[in-house]
Every structure is written in C-alpha cells, then in structure tokens.
N, C-alpha and C positions, 0 to 999 in steps of 0.2 A: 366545527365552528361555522354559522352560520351570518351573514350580515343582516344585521337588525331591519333594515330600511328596504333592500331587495330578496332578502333568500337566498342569494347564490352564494355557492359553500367556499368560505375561505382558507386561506392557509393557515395554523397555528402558527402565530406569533404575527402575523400581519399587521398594518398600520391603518391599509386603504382596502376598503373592498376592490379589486381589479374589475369589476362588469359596472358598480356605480360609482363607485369613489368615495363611500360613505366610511368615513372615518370609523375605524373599530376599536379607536380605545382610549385614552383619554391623557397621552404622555404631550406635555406642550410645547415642548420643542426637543430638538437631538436630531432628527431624522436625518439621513444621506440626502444629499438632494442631487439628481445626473440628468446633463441634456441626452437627450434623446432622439432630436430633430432641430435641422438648422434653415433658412430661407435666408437670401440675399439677392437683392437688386443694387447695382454701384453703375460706377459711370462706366465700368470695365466690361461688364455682362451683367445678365441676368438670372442667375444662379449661384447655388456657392462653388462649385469646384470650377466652373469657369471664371470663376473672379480669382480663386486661389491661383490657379496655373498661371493667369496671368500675372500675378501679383509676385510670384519667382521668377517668370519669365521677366520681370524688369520691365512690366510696360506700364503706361500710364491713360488714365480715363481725363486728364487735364484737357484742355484744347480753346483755342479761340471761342468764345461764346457769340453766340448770333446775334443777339440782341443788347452787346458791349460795343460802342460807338469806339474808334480813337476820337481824340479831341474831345467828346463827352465825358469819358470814362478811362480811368488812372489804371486800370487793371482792366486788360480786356480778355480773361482768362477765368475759367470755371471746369470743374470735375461733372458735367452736365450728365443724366440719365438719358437718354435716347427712348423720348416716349413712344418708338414704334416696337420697342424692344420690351416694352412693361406688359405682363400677361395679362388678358380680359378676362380671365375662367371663373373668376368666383361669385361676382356679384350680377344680381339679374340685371336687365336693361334697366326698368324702372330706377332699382335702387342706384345702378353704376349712374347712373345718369347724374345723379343727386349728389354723388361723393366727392369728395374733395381729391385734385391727383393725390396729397400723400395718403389717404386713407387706401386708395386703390395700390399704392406703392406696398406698403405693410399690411395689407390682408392679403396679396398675389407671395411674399414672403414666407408670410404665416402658412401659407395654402403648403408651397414647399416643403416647410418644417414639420410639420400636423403628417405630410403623406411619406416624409425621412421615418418619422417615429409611429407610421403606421397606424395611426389612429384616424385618420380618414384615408380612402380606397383614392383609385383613382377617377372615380365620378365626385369627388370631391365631398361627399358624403360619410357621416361618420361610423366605424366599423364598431364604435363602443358609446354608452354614454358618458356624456361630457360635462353634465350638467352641472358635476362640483367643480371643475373648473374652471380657474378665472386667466387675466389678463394684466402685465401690466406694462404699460405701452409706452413710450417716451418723446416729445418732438418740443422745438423752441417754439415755433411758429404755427405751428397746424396750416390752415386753410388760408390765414389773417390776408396776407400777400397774393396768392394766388384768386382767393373769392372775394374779398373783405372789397380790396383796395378798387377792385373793377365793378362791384357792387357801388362803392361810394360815391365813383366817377360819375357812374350811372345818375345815382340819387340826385347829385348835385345839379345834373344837367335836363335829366325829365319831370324827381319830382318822384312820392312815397310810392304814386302809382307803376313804377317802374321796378319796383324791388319785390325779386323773385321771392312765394313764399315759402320756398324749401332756403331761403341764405342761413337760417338761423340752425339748422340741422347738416351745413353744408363742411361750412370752416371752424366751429370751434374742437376746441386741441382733444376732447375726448368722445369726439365721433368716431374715431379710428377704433378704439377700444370696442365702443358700443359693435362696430360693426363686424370685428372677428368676435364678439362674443354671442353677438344673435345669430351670425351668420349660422354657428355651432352648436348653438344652444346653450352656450357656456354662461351657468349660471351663479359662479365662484368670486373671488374675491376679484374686484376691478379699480385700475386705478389709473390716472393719469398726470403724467411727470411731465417738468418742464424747470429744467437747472443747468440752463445753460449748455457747456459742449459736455457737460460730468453729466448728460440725463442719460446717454444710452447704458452705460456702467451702473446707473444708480437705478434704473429701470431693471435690470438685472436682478441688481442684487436686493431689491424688494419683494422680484417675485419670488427670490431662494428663501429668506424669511418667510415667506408666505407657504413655501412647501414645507420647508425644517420645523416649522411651531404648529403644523402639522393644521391650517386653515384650508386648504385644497391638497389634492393628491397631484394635482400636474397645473401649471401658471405657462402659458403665451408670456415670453421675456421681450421687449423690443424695444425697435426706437425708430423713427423714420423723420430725413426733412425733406421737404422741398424747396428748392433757394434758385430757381433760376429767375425769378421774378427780377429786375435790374436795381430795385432799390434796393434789397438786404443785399447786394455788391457795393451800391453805395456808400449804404452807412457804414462799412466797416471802409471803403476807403474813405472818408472823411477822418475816421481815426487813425489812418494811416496805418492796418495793421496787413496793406495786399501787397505783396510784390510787385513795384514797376518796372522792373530790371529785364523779365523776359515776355514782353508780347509777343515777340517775333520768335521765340524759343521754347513754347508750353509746355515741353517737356523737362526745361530744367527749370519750373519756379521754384518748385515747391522743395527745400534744401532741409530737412530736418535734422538739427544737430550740426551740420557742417556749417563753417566761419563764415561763409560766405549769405549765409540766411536772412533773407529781406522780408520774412511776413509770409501769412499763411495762401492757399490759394482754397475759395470754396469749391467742396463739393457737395453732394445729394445722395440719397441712398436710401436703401431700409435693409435691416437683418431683424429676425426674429428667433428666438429660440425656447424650442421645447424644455421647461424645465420638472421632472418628475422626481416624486418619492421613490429611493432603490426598491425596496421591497415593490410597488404598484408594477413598476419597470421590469424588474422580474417574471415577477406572476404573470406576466402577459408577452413573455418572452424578447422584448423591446430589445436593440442592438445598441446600447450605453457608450457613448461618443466620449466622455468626461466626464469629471465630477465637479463641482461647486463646491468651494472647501468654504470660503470666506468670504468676508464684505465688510466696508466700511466706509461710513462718509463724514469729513469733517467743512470746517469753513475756513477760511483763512481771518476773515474779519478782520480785512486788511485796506482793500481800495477794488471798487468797483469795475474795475478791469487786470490794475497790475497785479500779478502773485507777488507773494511775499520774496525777495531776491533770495533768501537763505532754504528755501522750500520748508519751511516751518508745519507747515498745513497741511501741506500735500503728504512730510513724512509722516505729519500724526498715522491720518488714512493709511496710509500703508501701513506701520506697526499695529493699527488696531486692527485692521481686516487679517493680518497673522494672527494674533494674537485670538480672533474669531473663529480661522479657521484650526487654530491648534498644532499651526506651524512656525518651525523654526525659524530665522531670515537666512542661515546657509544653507537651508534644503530648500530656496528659491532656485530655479535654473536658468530661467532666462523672464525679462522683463518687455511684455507688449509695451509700449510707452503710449503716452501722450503724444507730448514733439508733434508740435502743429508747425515749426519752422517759424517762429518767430524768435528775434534775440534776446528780451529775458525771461519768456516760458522756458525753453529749452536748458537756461542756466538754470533755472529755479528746481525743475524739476530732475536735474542729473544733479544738484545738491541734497533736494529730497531724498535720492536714490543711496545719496552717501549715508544720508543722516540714519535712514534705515535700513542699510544692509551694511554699513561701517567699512571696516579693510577690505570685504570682498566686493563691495562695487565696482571697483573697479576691471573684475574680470566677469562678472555676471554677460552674458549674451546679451546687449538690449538693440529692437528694433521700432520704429516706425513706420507705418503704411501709409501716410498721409501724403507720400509723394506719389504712389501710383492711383490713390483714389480720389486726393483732393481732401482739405477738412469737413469733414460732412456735420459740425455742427450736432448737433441732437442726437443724429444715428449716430456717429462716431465713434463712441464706446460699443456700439451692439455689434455694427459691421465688427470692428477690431477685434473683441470677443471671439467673432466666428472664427479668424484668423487665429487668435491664440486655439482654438481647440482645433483648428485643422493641425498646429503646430503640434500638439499632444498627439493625434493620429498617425502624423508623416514622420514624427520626430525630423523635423527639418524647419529651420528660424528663417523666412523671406527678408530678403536684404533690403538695407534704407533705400530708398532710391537719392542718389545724387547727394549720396555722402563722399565727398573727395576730400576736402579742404578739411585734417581735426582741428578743434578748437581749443588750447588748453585750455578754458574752464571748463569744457565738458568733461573733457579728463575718462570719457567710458569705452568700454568693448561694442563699439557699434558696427555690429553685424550690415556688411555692403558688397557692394559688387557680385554677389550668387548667393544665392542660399545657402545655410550651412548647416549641414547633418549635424544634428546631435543628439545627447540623450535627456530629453527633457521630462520629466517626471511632475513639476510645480513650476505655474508662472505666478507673476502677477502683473495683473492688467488694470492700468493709468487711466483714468481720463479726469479734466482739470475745465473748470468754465468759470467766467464770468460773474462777476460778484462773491467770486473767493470758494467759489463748488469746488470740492475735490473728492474720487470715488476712487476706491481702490478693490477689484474683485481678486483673491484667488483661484486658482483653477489648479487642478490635479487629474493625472490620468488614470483612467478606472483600472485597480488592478485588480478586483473583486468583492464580493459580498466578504 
C-alpha cells in the first residue's frame, strides 16, 4: 500500500499517510483521536511540568497587579504571566515584532507541544510534513486590549497619520492561528473560537472532530488570553464578579467551591495541544499522553451572564459529550471542574454534576485549579485540559486551593489540602462562559490500540 499523493509505503489498514498526512481512505468519521504533545505558559511558570508541580505543591500565580491602583481599582489582584518568563524562539524579529503578546504567548506553547510529540526538532524546525495539518486556536480578546485600545489613544490624539500599518495584522483573534500555521507550514483545517470562558474546551474539542471525521491527521488544540491590560479588570469589577475581600491576601482570593467565595480572580495563560489520529501516532512511533473520548457543547439560553441555578445546560453538555464518547457516567473518575469561585457558578454547576452523574456525584473526586492559576478566561479550558491529562499520567488529582469552609449546596468530594493518588482511567473536563457557553470534553487514558 502505497499513498496516493507522496509514494511513501504505508501500513495496511492505515487512516493517514505518516510522512504526508494524506488521508488514505474514505471512512468519515470513528477515528481514535490522542494528545501527543502538551505547551503551557500560566502565571505559575512557563512550561507544563513546571506549572503542574507547582500546582500540587499548593502554590499560587495570584499576586498584586502593578498596574491595579487601591482607591482606583476594587480588585487589585490578577494571575499575571511574567513577560520576562515568555520564550522568544519561534518568531523572527521582523514577524515578533508585528505580533500581538497573546499570539507570542500560544505559538511559544505550541513550540513546546509540536517538540513533546516530536514532530519539530529542537531547531524548531519540522522533522515531517505538516501541511495537512491544521489549527484550532481559542481567545476572548485577542490583541483588542493590549493593541486596539493604544492604537485608538493614538488615533484620537495624532490623527490617521499615526496608525501603525501592521495594527490590522496585529490584534485581530485569528492571527494567533495564522501564525502557528505559517510558522509550520500547516496547511489543514483552521479555525478561530471565541465563546467566552467555554472557548479553551470548545477549541479542543473542534479540533478532535476535525481529526475523528478524519479532515486532518493531527489539529494544534488551544486557547490563549491576555488580560493584564486594567480595563478587562474593570469591567468585570463593575459587575461585581472580583473578590474585594483579599488585596492584602492574594493568595487566598480565589475560593472555588468553598462558602466563603466572593468571585473570580483573573488570570492569563496559553496551553496548546497536540491532537492526532491513533494509527498516524503509531506509525511514527509518537509517545501517546491520552486519548479524547468525547465532546460536547450546548447553550443555556438563559441570561447573558447568570447560568441557569439548576445546571440545566451545563448537564445537557456533559450527558452529550458521554454519550459522544461512548461512555458510561459511572466509569467517570474524577471531574476537572469549571469553579471560577463565584456563588452561583459553583452551585450551578455541582447541580449540573448531580443532574449527570446522579447518586454518584457525590463521591466522584472533583477539583479546580482556578486558585493557583487565576481564571484565565479563554485559555482556561486548554490550560485545565493539560491538568486533567497530567492527571491521567500521574494518576494523582491536584487539590482545590483554599477549599476550607464546605458548602451544603455544593454537597461534592472536593479534592483539597494535597493531592490525592488515585486511579483515574476517565475524566471529564468543565468549562462554562458567558452568554450561556458550556463545553464538556472527555478524556481517557491510553490503554492501547
């Protein structure tokens, strides 16, 4: 068997040619789909196992923000990225110059994940071709904030003749895409999300459809924001949704699930992940992190900020993305949550959690990471993803941070004070936004072809 498109000899019963990517046959969806390669930049570190260790260790990326006034600003706390900490490797001068920080945040990411799954060396160059290939990237904000809004100042004050002609290539939300995909040559399916705090989840599991229905042989999965800019701190404290309880205390804002929960704290981030066809993965000897069982996204269609109190929406998503992946709810083991720490997200969605795992919600493992990394908004699903597949590696669940106080409406097993070993086989992983978004992925760990 030979691939149509390059010549190079394949395996009997193959999906993807392994050297091009060229689809060898015409089944339109079924396929396994498995990460392969993971990247992470958080307020914690700049990698993934450094953000994981920290994230058992019980620390936190929270801290006073530089640019949070008291007496200006209700919340002077953010989960900030430390821009001496973000890697310059991938883009040339010219290009870096031109990119918006989150695009530099999610292609340094990507760089990571790409050289996990061995598919570019460490000259940053790629070891195979890449050209089927695609991307599917996620962010609320893009550049808007960071370029948009200093460009305007500009405008307003000089006049047309002041406005950079690269702004137009600078900050809109699917530069990032474009630029891990030229960077690579990646010339596959591309896409660019933007669904609130449910994009990084939902960026995910677009690109798993995109390998299962068998359109590319491997999808770039991600999500990236940027938010230190002072006014997206604003506008969420004008709706009142930040903690003003600990400025002097950064490490304990951010309360997920516990009684004591005043609102979320922002953070910033990127994760990215490799996601490929089993067979592709194979044939090229790839080291298989997880698998992708399922996906699912519904709306609440309810109210433009509040979720539904009874989790109505958020359960659908999760019985469909089972019901996608072709699993049970009590062969769930433990549940990555949402839990941004605000009072009735958290109720909303530990009733979600009832409505779909029934009697056994209550003893399910579920955890949140949103206290040691900050709500990262758009990344938040992609970072937490990573989390849950570190969890399928270490079999080990990272503890809430600054769960003390239970709540009885929460009523759940929430994993706190240490990590906790266990045996974890299937999770599912939450995430919930704005305008009634809700994504639910499955994940399982790879136990073989």
């Amino acid at each position: 068997m030979t691939c149509p498109s390059c010549g190079a000899d394949a395996t009997q019963g193959s999906h993807f040619c392994r050297m091009c990517g060229t689809s060898l046959d015409g089944v339109p969806r079924g396929r396994r789909v498995v990460v392969t390669g993971m990247g992470a930049i958080t307020s914690l570190a700049s990698s993934v196992q450094d953000t994981w260790q920290r994230i058992l260790n019980g620390d936190t990326g929270i801290r006073r923000a530089a640019n949070l006034i008291e007496g200006k600003h209700a919340c002077l706390l953010r989960g900030d990225v430390d821009d001496a900490s973000i890697p310059k490797r991938v883009l040339t001068v010219k290009v870096a110059r031109n990119a918006s920080r989150f695009t530099h945040l999610v292609i340094e990411a990507t760089a990571d994940a790409l050289m996990q799954a061995r598919l570019i060396g460490p000259d940053l160059e790629p070891l195979s071709d890449l050209s089927q290939a695609g991307a599917v990237i996620g962010t609320c904000m893009g550049g808007t904030q960071d370029d948009y809004l200093p460009a305007w100042d500009k405008y307003q004050e000089y006049g047309e003749s002041r406005v950079a002609p690269h702004l137009h290539v600078t900050f809109p939300h699917n530069l990032a895409a474009y630029n891990i995909q030229s960077r690579w040559g990646m010339g596959g399916p591309s896409l660019t999300l933007a669904t609130a705090c449910a994009t990084g989840a939902q960026a995910i599991g677009e690109a798993f459809l995109n390998v299962r229905e068998g359109r590319a042989p491997i999808m770039i999965a991600g999500a990236v924001e940027s938010t230190s800019q002072e006014m997206w701190t604003a506008g969420f404290a004008a709706m009142r949704a930040l903690p003003t309880d600990s400025n002097d205390d950064p490490g304990a804002a951010s309360r997920p699930f516990d009684a004591t929960r005043a609102g979320f704290v922002l953070g910033e981030g990127a994760a990215a992940l490799v996601l490929e066809e089993l067979g592709h993965a194979l044939s090229r000897g790839a080291t298989i992190l997880a698998e992708i069982l399922g996906f699912s996204t519904t709306n609440d269609a309810y109210h433009p900020i509040a979720p539904i109190p009874e989790g109505t929406g958020a359960a659908r998503a999760i019985t469909n993305a089972l019901m996608d992946a072709g699993v049970k709810a009590d062969e769930i083991d433990h549940v990555n949550a949402h839990a941004a720490s605000t009072p009735a997200g958290d109720v909303a969605e530990s009733n979600a959690i009832r409505l779909a795992f029934g009697e056994r919600a209550a003893s399910i493992p579920v955890t949140s990471i949103k206290g040691a990394v900050g709500h990262c908004m758009g990344a938040s699903g992609a970072i937490e993803t990573v989390a849950a597949v570190m969890t399928l590696l270490d079999q080990v669940i990272p503890p809430t941070r600054n769960y003390r106080n239970p709540d009885p409406e929460i009523g759940l097993d929430i994993v706190h004070g240490a990590p906790r070993p266990a045996v974890v086989n299937k999770i599912t992983k939450h995430s919930f936004g704005l305008g009634g978004q809700n994504a639910c992925l499955v994940l399982g760990r790879y136990v073989g072809a």
